[in-house]
N, C-alpha and C positions, 0 to 999 in steps of 0.2 A: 198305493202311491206313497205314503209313509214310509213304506219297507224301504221301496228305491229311493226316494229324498235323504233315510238314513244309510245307505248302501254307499251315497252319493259322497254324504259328507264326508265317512270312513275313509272312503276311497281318498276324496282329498284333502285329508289331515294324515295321509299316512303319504302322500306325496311330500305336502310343507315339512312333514318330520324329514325326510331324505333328502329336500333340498337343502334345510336348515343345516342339516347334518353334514352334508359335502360344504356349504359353506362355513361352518365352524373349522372342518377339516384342513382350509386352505388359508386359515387366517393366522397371522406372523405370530400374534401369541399362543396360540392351539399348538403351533407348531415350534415353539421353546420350547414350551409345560412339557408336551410331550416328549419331546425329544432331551430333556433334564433328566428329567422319571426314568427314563428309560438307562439312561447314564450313571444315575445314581442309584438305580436298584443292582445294577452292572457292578459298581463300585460295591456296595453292599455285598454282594453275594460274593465277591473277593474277599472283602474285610473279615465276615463272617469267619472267610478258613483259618483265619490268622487272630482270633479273638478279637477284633475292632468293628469300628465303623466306619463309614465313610469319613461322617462326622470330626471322629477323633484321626483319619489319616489326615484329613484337612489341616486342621488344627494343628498337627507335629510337621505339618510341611511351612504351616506358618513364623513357625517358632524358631528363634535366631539359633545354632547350631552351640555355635563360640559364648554366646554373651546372653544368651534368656529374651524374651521380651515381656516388655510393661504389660501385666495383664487386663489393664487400662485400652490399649492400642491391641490386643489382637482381636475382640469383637467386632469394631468398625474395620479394621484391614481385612477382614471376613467378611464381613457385612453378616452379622450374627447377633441377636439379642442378646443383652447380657445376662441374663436371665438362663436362656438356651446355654450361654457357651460357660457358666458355673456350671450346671448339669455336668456337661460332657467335660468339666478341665478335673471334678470332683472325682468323677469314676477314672477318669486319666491318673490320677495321683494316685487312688486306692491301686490302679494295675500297677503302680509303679515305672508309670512311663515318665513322668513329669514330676516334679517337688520344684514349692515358692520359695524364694529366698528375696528377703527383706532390699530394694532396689538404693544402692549407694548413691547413687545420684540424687532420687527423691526418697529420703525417709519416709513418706506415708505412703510409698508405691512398692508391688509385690515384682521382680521377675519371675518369669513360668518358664524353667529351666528343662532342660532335657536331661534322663536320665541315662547309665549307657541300653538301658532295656528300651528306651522311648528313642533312642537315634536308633537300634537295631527296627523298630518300629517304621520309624522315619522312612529308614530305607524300603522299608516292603514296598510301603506305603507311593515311592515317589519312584520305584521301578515300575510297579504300577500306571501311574500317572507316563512314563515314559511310553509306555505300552500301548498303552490306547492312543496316544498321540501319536506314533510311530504307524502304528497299524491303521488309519484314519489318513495319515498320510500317505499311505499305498497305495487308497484309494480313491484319492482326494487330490485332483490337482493345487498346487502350489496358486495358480492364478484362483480358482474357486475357491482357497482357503483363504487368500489376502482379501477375498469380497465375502467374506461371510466375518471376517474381523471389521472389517469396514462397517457392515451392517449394522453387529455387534455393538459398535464404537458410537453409531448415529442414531441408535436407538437410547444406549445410554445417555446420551447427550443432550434430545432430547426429551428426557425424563428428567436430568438432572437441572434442563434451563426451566422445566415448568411447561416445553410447549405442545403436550397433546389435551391435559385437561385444563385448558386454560379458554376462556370466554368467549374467544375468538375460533377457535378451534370446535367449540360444543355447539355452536350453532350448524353445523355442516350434516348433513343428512347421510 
């Protein structure tokens, strides 16, 4: 009796694991994370061929071409810790893609310039970026692409007014 009681349970704790599992599968975050990862392991295994990283293609597509930007303003236009984006501007200058130059406007601010080895960069970098977006678009209606911006846009939005973790909202089952 034991035997089959624990036979039982096995049994269904290996169902809850597979419903659990389909439902994690179909839910809107599971299906970002995933579908990012996937993007940027893609980007990655690009950059690799070209000595970079996604990271640092990011970054040189951030950077004003003509005029540098405040190294102030490209972590948050990234949404990047500052922290993380010294790491990656650090090894960007040792390739010789980028050099700071002291910002005329504000004396205590750096611009993060391009070098011409960091615009040749740039370009890998942002034909790339063409690429996948071209190619997504073959497959990708124009109307499912303005509803998946849309999505995009209301998801941001509310995250940015506060309204999923918010008091009223945490009470819902």
């Amino acid at each position: 009796m034991d035997n089959d009681f624990f036979c039982f349970l096995l049994c269904m704790h290996s169902i809850f694991l597979y419903l659990w599992r389909m439902q994690k599968e179909q839910t809107i975050d599971h299906a970002l994370r995933a579908t990012w990862q996937a993007v940027a392991k893609m980007y990655n295994e690009q950059a690799i061929k070209h000595d970079s990283t996604m990271a640092m293609g990011f970054v040189l597509l951030n950077i004003d071409m003509e005029n540098g930007t405040p190294s102030t303003s490209l972590g948050p236009q990234m949404g990047m810790e500052p922290t993380s984006l010294s790491r990656i501007l650090k090894s960007m200058e040792e390739k010789g893609a980028i050099y700071r130059e002291k910002n005329p406007d504000d004396g205590r601010g750096v611009l993060i310039k391009l070098t011409e080895f960091g615009k040749m960069k740039r370009n890998t970098s942002r034909e790339s970026v063409i690429l996948f977006n071209e190619t997504v678009r073959q497959y990708v209606t124009a109307e499912k692409i303005e509803h998946f911006f849309e999505v995009t846009q209301t998801i941001n939005t509310l995250i940015n007014n506060q309204k999923i973790f918010n008091t009223n909202n945490q009470t819902r089952q």
